[in-house]
C-alpha positions as CSV (number, residue, x, y, z in Angstrom):
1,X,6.4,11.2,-13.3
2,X,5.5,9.8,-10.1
3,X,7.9,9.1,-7.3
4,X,7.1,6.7,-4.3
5,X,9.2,6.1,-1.0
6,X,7.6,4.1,1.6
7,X,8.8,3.8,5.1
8,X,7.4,1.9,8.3
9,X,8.0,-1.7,7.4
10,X,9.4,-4.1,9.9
11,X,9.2,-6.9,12.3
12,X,6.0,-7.5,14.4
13,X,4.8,-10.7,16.7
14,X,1.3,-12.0,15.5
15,X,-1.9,-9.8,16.1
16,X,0.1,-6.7,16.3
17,X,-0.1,-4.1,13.8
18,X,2.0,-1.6,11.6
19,X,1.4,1.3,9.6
20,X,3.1,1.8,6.5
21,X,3.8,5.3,5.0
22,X,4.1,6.4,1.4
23,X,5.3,9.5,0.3
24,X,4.6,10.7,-3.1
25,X,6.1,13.6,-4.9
26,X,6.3,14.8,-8.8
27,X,2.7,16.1,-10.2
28,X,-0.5,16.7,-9.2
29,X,-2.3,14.2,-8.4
30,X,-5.9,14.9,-9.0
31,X,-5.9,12.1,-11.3
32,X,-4.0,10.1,-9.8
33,X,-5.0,6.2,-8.1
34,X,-2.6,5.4,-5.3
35,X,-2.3,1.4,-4.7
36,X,-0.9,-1.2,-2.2
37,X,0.4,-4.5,-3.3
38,X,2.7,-6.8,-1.5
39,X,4.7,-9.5,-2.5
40,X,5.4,-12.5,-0.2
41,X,8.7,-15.0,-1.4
42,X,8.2,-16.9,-3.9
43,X,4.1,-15.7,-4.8
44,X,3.0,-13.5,-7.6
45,X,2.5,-9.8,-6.1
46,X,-0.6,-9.2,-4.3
47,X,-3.2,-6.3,-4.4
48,X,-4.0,-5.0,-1.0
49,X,-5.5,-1.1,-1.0
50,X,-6.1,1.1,-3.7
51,X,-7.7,4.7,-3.5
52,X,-8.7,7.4,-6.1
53,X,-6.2,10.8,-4.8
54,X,-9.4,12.9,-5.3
55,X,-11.8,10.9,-3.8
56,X,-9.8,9.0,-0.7
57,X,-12.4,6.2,-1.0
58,X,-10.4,2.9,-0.4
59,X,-10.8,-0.5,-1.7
60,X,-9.5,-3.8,-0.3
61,X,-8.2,-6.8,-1.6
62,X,-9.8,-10.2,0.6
63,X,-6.7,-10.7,2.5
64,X,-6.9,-6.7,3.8
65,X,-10.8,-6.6,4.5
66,X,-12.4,-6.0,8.0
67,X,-7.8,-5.3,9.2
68,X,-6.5,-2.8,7.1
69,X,-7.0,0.8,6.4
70,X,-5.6,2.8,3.8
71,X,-5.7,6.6,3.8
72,X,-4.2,9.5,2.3
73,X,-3.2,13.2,3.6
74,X,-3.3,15.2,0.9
75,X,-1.7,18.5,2.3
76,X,1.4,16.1,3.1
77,X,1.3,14.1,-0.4
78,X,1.3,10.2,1.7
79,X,-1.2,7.8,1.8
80,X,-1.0,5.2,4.8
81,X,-1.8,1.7,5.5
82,X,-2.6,0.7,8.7
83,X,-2.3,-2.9,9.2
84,X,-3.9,-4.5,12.2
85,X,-4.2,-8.5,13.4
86,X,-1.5,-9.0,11.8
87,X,-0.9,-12.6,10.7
88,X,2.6,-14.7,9.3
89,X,0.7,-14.8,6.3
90,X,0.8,-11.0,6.2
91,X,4.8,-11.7,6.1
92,X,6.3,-9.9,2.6
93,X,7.5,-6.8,0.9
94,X,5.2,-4.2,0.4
95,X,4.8,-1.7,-2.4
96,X,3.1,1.7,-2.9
97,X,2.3,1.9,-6.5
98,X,0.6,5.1,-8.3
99,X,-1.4,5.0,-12.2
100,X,-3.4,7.7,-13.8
101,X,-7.0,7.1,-13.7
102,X,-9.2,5.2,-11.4
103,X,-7.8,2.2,-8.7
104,X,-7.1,-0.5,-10.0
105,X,-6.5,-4.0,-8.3
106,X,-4.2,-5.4,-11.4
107,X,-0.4,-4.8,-10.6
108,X,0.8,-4.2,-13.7
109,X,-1.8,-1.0,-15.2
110,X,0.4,1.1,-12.2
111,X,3.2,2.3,-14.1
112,X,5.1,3.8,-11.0
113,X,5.9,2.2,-8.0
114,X,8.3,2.6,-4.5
115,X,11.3,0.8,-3.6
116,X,9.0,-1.9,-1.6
117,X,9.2,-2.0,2.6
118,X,9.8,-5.5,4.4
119,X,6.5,-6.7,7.1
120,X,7.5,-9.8,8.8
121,X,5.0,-11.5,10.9
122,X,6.3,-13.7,13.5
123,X,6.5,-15.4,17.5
């Protein structure tokens, strides 16, 4: 068992950025693939970040290249993402999700995920 709390979510003008914080508890996680998805009102979820634990090598979705940054701190157990130029678009809950195995960009192969953290984007 995995558990996920995420924290930093809130409200943010356009072009300004947020980090978001997931802390993850449980097991070990040397086989463990930490993700990002978000889910904006009324649109399927989104992948946005995903990392192997082990190897902290992240991959983005096309809506995160070139403006966010995921990262992990594996004496502390939390993996970040750092959201710059931030745009309304950007506007929706945001989930830290955790699988065994590799990352994966498909929400449903994570079988454990946090209670989600609101990002709205506006003037």
């Amino acid at each position: 068992q995995v558990q996920l709390v995420e924290s930093g979510g809130g409200s943010v003008q356009p072009g300004g950025s947020l980090t978001l914080s997931c802390a993850a508890s449980g097991r070990t996680f040397s086989n463990v693939a930490m993700g990002w998805f978000r889910q904006a009102a009324g649109k399927e979820r989104e992948f946005v970040a995903s990392m192997s634990w082990s190897a902290g090598i992240p991959y983005y979705g096309s809506s995160a290249e070139g403006r966010f940054t995921m990262s992990r701190d594996t004496a502390k157990n939390t993996v970040d993402l750092r959201m710059n130029s931030l745009k309304p678009e950007d506007t929706a809950i945001y989930y830290c999700a955790a699988r065994l195995g590799v990352p994966n960009i498909v929400s449903t192969n994570y079988p454990y995920w946090g209670q989600g953290t609101q990002v709205t984007v506006s003037s």
